[in-house]
N, C-alpha and C positions, 0 to 999 in steps of 0.2 A: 518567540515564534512569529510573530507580528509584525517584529522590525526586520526578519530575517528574511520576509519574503519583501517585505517594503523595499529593502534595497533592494535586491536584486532584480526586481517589478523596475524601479527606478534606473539601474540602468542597461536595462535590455531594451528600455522608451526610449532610452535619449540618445544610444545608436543605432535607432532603429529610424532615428529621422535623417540620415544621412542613406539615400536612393537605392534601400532594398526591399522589397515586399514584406510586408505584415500578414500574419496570421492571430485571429482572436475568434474564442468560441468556447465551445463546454464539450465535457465529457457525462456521460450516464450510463451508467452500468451495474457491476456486482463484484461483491467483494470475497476475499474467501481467507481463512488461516490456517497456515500449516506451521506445526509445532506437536507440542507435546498433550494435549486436549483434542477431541473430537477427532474427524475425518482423517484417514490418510490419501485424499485422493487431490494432486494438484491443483486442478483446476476446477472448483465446485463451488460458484458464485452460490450466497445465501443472504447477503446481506444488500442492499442499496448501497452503491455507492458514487457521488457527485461530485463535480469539480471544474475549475476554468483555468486555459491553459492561452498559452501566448506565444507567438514561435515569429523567430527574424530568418527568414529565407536567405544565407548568403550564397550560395549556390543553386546551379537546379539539382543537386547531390545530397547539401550539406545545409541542417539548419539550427539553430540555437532556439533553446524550448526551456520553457518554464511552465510548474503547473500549481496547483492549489489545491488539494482533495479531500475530501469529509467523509466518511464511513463508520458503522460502526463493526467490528470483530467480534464474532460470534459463534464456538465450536459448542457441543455434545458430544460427549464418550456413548453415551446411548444410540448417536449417528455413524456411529463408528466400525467398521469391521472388525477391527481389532477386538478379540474376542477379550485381553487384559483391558483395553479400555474401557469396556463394556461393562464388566463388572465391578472396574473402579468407579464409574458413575459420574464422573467432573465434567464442571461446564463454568463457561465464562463467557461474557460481553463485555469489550471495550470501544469508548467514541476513540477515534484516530482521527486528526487533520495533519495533513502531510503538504509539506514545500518541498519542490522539486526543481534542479536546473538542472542541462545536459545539451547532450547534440541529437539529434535526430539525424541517420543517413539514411538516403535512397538508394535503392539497386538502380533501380533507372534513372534516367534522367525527367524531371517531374516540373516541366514548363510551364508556369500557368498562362503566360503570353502565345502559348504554341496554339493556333486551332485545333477544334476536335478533343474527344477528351483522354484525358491523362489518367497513368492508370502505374503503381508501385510496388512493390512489396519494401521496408523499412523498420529498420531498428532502430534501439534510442537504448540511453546510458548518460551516467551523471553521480549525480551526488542526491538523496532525500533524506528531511530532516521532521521527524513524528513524534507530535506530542499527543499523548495517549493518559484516556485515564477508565478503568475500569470495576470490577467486580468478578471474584472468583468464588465456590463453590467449591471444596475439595473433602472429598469423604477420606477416611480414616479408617479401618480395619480394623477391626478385634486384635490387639499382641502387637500393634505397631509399637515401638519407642520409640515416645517421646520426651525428649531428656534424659533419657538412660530409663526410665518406667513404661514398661509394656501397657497398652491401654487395655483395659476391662470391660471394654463394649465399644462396637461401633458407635465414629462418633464423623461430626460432620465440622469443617474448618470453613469460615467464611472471612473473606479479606478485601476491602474498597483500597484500590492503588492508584498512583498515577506517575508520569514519568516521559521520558526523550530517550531518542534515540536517532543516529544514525543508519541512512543502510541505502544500496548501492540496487541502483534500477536497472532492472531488465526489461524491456519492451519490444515485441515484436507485435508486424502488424500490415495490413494492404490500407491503402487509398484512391480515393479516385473522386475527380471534377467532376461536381453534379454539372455547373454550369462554368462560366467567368468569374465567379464569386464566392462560390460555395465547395468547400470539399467535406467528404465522409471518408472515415477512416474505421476500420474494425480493429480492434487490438486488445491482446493479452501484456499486463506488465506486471511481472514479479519482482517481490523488494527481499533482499537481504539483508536483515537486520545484524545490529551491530550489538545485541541484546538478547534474553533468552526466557523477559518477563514479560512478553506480552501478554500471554497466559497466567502470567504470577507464577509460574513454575518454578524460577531459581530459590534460593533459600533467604527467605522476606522472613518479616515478625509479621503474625497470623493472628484469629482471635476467634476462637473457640464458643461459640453460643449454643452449643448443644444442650449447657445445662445452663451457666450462668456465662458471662462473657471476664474468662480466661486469655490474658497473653500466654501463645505458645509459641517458642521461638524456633529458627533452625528447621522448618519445614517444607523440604526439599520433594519434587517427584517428578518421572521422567528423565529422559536424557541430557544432561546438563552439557553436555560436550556438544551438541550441535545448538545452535542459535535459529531463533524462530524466522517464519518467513512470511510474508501475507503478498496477493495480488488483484488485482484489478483486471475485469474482464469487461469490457463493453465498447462503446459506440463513442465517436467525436466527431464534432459539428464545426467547421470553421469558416469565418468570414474572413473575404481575403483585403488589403488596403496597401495604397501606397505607392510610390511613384514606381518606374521602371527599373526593373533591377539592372545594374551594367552587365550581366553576365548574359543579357539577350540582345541577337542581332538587330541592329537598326534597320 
């Protein structure tokens, strides 16, 4: 994870010293998971989530973005409308840090040499790569089979995981120049994972502490045909540097 953002940190620096604007700064906001636990509602930040990102301006259109984010993932079936979730009772918290690279475009054109300030609407897309490790919580029902044997009393399945994955950024968002130096950005970005355990929900080996601590294996729940999703909703802070870009009139 480590070296994966090292290079790519590495060489988004080292062409970025050849005469076009720098972008460096943080993100703070809120995190939120959709999948097969907790909430159905898209955008329902609950968790903190933080990050520093870095962006090479090669246009006033077009820009190459890199980021770093920490969060932890956090649903309840009990927060849930879903009236099956609600009675299934499941909940899980995972830390997530995510390396991200892509493009950033503008609708308009976003000068930062132009007087007066500058003002966008902009999407962004790439590649994000999550290494995640958590804790799940999954209740059991009276009559489930497990292993071909109906269970004989509610029972409660508890599982500490960890793991990677891939998944493809979606980012939509406005910005605008406080000053010469400083921009703020408001933005939603949703990750489509390449995985369907963030939640632990695909079928993992489990471990049963309700009475004594049982391997139970093969313990599947939820829709396994669609893969999990999580997003980021808040605020970015950037400091601007760096020589003249060629793509501004002399």
């Amino acid at each position: 994870m480590n070296k994966f953002f090292t290079l790519i940190l590495s060489l988004f620096l080292s062409a970025s010293m050849y005469s076009q604007i720098n972008e460096i700064g943080v993100f703070v906001g809120g995190s939120n998971f959709v999948g097969d636990v907790g909430s159905t509602s898209y955008i329902a930040p609950n968790k903190l989530a933080y990050g520093a990102l870095y962006k090479w301006n090669q246009t006033t259109r077009l820009a190459y973005r890199i980021s770093l984010m920490h969060t932890k993932l956090s649903a309840n079936d009990a927060e849930s409308n879903d009236l099956g979730r609600k009675s299934r009772q499941d909940r899980f918290d995972t830390k997530l840090t995510e390396a991200s690279a892509g493009i950033e475009f503008n609708f308009f054109d976003f000068d930062l040499y132009r007087a007066g300030r500058q003002f966008t609407p902009y999407i962004y897309t790439g590649i994000s790569y999550a290494s995640y490790k958590g804790d799940l919580t999954h209740n059991i029902p009276v009559g489930t089979s497990i292993s071909g044997i109906p269970t004989i009393a509610n029972r409660t399945i508890q599982e500490n995981y960890s793991n990677t994955s891939f998944a493809i950024p979606f980012n939509v968002g406005v910005k605008t120049t406080l000053n010469s130096r400083f921009i703020l950005a408001l933005e939603v970005g949703a990750r489509y994972t390449f995985t369907d355990d963030l939640d632990s929900s695909a079928p993992l080996k489990l471990v049963d502490r309700s009475v004594r601590p049982v391997t139970v294996n093969n313990i599947s729940f939820g829709n396994l045909n669609n893969n999990d999703w999580y997003l980021f909703t808040g605020a970015t802070l950037t400091y601007t540097f760096g020589q003249k870009p060629c793509y501004c009139a002399d």
